[in-house]
C-alpha positions as CSV (number, residue, x, y, z in Angstrom):
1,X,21.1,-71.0,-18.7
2,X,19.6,-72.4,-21.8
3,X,21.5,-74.9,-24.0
4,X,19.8,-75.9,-27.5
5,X,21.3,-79.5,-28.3
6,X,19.5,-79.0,-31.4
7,X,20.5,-75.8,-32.7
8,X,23.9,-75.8,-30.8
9,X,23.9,-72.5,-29.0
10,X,23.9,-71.8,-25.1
11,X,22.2,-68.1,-23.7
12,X,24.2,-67.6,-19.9
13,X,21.5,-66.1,-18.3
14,X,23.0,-62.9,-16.3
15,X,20.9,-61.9,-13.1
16,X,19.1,-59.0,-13.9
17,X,19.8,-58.9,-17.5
18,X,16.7,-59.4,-19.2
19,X,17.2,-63.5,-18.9
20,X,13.6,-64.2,-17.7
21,X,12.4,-62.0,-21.0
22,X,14.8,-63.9,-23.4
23,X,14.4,-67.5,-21.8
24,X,11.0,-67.5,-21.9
25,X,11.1,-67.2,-25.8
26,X,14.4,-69.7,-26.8
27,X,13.2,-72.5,-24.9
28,X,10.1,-72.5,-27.9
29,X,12.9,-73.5,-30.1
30,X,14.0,-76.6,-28.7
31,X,11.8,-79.1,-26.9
32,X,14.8,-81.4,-25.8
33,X,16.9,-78.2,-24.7
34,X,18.9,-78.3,-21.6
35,X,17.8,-75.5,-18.5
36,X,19.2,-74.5,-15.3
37,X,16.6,-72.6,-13.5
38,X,15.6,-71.9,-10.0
39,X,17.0,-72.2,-6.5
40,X,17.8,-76.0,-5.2
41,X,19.9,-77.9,-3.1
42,X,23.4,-79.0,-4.7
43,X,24.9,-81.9,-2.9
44,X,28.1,-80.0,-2.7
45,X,27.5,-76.3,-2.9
46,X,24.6,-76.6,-0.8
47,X,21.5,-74.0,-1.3
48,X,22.1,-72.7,-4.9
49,X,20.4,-70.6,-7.8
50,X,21.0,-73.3,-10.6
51,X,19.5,-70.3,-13.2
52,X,23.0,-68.0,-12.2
53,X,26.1,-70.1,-11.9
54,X,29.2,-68.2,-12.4
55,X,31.3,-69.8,-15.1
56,X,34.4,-70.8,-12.7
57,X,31.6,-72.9,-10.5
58,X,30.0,-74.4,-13.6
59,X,33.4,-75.7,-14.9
60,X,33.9,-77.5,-11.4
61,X,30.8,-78.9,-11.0
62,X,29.0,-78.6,-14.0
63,X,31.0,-80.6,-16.9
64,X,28.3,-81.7,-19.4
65,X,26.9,-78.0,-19.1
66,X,30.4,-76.1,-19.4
67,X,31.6,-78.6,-22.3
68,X,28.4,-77.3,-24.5
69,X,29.2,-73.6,-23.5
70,X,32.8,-74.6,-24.7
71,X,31.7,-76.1,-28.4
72,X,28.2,-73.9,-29.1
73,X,27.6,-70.3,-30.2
74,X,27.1,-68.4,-26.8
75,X,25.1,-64.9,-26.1
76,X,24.8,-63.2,-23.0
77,X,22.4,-60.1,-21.9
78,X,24.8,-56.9,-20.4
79,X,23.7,-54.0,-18.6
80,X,24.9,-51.0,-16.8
81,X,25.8,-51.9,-13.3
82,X,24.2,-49.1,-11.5
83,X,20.5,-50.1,-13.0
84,X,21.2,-53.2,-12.5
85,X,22.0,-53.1,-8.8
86,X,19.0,-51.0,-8.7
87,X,16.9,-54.0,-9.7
88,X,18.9,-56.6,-8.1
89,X,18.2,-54.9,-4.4
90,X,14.5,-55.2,-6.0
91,X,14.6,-58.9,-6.9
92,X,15.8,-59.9,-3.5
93,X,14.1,-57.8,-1.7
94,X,10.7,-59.2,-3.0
95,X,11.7,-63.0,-3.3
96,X,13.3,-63.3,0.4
97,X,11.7,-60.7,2.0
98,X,8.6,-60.6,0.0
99,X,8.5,-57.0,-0.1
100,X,7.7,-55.4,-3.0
101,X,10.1,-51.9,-3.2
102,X,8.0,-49.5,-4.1
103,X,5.4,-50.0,-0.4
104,X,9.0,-49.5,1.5
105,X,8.9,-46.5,3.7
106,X,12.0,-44.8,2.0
107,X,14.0,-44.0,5.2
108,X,13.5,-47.6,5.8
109,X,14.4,-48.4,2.1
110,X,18.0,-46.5,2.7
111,X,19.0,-48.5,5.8
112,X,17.7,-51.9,3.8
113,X,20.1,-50.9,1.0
114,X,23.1,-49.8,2.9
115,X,23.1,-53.2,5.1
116,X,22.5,-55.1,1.9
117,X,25.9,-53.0,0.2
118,X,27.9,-54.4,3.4
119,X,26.5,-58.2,2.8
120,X,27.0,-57.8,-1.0
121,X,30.4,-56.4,-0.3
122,X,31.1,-59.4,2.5
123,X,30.7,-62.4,-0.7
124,X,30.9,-60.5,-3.8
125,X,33.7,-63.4,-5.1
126,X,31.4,-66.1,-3.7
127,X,27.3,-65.3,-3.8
128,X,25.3,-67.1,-1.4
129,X,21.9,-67.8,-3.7
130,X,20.4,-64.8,-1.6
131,X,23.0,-62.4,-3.3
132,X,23.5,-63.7,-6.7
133,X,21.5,-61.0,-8.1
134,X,24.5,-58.6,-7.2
135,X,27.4,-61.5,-8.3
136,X,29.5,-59.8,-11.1
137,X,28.7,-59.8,-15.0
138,X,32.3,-61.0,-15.6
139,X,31.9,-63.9,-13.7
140,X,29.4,-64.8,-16.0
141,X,31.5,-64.2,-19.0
142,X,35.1,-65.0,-18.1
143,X,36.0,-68.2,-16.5
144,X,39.0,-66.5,-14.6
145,X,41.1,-64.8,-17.3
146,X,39.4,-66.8,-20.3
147,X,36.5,-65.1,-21.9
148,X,34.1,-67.9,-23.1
149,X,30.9,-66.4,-24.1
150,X,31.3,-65.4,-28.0
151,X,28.4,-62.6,-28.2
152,X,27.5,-60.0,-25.6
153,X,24.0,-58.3,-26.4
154,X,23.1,-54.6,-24.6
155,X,19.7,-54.6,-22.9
156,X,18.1,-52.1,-25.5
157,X,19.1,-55.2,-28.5
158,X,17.2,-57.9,-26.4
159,X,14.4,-57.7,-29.2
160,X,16.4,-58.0,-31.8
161,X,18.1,-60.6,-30.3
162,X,15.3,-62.6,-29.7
163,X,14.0,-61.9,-33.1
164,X,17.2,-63.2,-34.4
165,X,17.3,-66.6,-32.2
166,X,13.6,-67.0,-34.0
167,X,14.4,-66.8,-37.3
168,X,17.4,-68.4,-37.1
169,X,15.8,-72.0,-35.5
170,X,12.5,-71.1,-37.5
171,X,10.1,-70.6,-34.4
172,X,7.7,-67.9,-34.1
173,X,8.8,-65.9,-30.4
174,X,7.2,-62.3,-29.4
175,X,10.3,-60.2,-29.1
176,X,8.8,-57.4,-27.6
177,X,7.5,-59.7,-24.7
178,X,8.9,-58.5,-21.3
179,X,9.3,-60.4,-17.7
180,X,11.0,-59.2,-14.1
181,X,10.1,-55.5,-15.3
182,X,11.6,-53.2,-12.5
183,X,8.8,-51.0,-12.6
184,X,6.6,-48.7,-9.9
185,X,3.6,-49.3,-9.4
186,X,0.7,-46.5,-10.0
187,X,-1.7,-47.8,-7.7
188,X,0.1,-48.9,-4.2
189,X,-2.9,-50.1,-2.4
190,X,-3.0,-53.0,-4.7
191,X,1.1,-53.6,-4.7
192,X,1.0,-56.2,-2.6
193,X,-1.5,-58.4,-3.9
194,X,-0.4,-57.9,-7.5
195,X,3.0,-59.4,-6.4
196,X,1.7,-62.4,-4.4
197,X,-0.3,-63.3,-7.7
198,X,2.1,-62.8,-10.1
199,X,4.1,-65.2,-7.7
200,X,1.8,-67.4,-7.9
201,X,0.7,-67.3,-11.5
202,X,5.1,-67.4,-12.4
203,X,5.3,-70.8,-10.3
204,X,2.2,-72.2,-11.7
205,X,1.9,-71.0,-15.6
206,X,4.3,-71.9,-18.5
207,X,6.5,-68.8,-18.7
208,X,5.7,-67.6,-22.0
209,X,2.1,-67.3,-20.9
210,X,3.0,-65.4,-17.3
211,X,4.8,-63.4,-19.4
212,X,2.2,-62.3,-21.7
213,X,-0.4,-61.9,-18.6
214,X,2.5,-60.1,-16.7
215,X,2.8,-57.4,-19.6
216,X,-1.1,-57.2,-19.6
217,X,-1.4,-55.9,-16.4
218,X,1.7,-54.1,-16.1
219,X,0.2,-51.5,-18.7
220,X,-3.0,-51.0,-16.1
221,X,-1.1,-51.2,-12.7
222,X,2.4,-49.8,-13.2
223,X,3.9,-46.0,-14.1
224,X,6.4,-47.9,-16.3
225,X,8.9,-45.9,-14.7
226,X,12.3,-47.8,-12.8
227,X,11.5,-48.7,-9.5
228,X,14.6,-48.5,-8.3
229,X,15.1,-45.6,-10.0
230,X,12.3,-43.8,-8.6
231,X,12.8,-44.4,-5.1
232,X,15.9,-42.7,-5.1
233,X,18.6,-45.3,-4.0
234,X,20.4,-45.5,-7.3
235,X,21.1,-41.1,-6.6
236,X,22.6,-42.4,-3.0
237,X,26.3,-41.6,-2.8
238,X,26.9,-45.2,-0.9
239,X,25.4,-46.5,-3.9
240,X,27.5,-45.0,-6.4
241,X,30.9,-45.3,-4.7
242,X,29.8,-49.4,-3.9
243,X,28.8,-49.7,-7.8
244,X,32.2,-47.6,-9.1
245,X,34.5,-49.3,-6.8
246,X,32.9,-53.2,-7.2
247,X,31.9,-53.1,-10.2
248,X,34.3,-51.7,-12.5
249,X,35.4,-54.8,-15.1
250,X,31.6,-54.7,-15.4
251,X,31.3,-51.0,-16.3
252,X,33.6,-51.6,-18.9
253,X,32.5,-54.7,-20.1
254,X,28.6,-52.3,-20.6
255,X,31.0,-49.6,-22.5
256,X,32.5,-51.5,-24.9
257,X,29.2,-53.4,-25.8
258,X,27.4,-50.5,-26.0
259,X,29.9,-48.5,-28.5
260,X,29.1,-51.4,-30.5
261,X,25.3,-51.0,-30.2
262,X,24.7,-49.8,-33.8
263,X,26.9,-52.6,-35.8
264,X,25.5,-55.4,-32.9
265,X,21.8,-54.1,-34.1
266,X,22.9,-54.2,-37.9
267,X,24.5,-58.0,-37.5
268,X,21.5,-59.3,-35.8
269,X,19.0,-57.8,-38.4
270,X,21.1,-59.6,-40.5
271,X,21.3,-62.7,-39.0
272,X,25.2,-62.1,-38.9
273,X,25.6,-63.0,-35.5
274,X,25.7,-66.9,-35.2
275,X,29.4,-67.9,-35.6
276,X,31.7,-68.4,-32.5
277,X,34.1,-65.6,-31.9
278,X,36.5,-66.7,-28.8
């Protein structure tokens, strides 16, 4: 989560919703802005991911944070729920098992993904940090039956939405700067060692310069197709029942924002998109 004191707006950063990409660029904006990022120890909750709190467990235990979310503009990232549990299996795989997908045997792959649909299934309403890449969009939107975020933004609009965020606070941000790509890799040899230094290099480099080194090599090493997509799990039948079934209020949350795709691209062009709504 970013919160911009300055120019009063909060972005809920989503897992596996381009929030890497876009909070790399809106924390140029704001040198006294507020983050939650990375995984810590909360004196109550324990072992947490302070960059994904679900709104209901910000409220309790995050009060300054939820009261700006309840007076600033808010945006949020939305995608469809079957890519993004593609690249959520991805994420975790790599940053607690520290295997990249793509070098998974894919008999191996299936098993990995159909134990990780029964964990996912065990604490969808309550995420352990390992899981919170698979933790409903609602719950990042509605705080139970209240919706609190004001603008929802479809993946393909993350350009213009960073574009808009620049012009509207005056600071010069690369829109078409991407990070966490879920891609496959063209040369496999070298998969390995490209992720361990891109860990290191994301823990050790200001983001928005990992970023633009990220994107560098990413044209040389990857196919720049979905990883997730092209090892096959996302055509599983476990994977589309789990998604269908678990992930409906998302579904239709990703339908109706992206019916609005056109007018949503036209308002932020515009720099229409800045009052609150809810």
């Amino acid at each position: 989560m970013i919160i911009s004191p300055r120019h009063q707006f909060v972005f809920v950063h989503i897992p596996k919703c381009a929030g890497t990409s876009v909070r790399t660029q809106l924390i140029k904006c704001d040198p006294d802005h507020i983050g939650m990022a990375e995984v810590g120890t909360h004196p109550v909750l324990g072992n947490i991911d302070y960059g994904h709190v679900p709104l209901s467990i910000l409220r309790q235990h995050f009060p300054r944070e939820y009261s700006y979310l309840e007076r600033f503009t808010s945006y949020a990232v939305v995608r469809d729920p079957l890519e993004r549990f593609g690249s959520s299996l991805r994420q975790m795989l790599w940053r607690y098992d520290k295997r990249p997908m793509t070098l998974i045997p894919q008999d191996e792959l299936r098993d990995l993904t159909l134990r990780t649909i029964k964990e996912v299934a065990d604490q969808l309403d309550r995420p352990s940090s390992k899981y919170i890449f698979f933790a409903r969009q609602r719950d990042f939107i509605h705080d139970e039956d209240r919706r609190i975020v004001d603008h929802l933004i479809p993946m393909e609009l993350v350009p213009d939405f960073i574009a808009h965020i620049g012009r509207m606070t005056d600071t010069p941000m690369e829109s078409g700067t991407r990070s966490n790509q879920n891609v496959e890799l063209r040369f496999k040899r070298v998969g390995g060692l490209a992720y361990r230094v891109n860990d290191v290099l994301r823990r050790t480099l200001p983001l928005d310069i990992h970023a633009r080194i990220k994107d560098g090599a990413l044209r040389l090493l990857s196919a720049r197709k979905n990883a997730a997509e092209a090892s096959g799990i996302l055509q599983m039948d476990e994977v589309r029942s789990f998604v269908e079934t678990h992930y409906a209020e998302d579904a239709r949350i990703h339908r109706e924002v992206a019916a609005r795709t056109g007018a949503l691209k036209a308002a932020l062009r515009a720099d229409a998109l800045r009052e609150r709504i809810v």
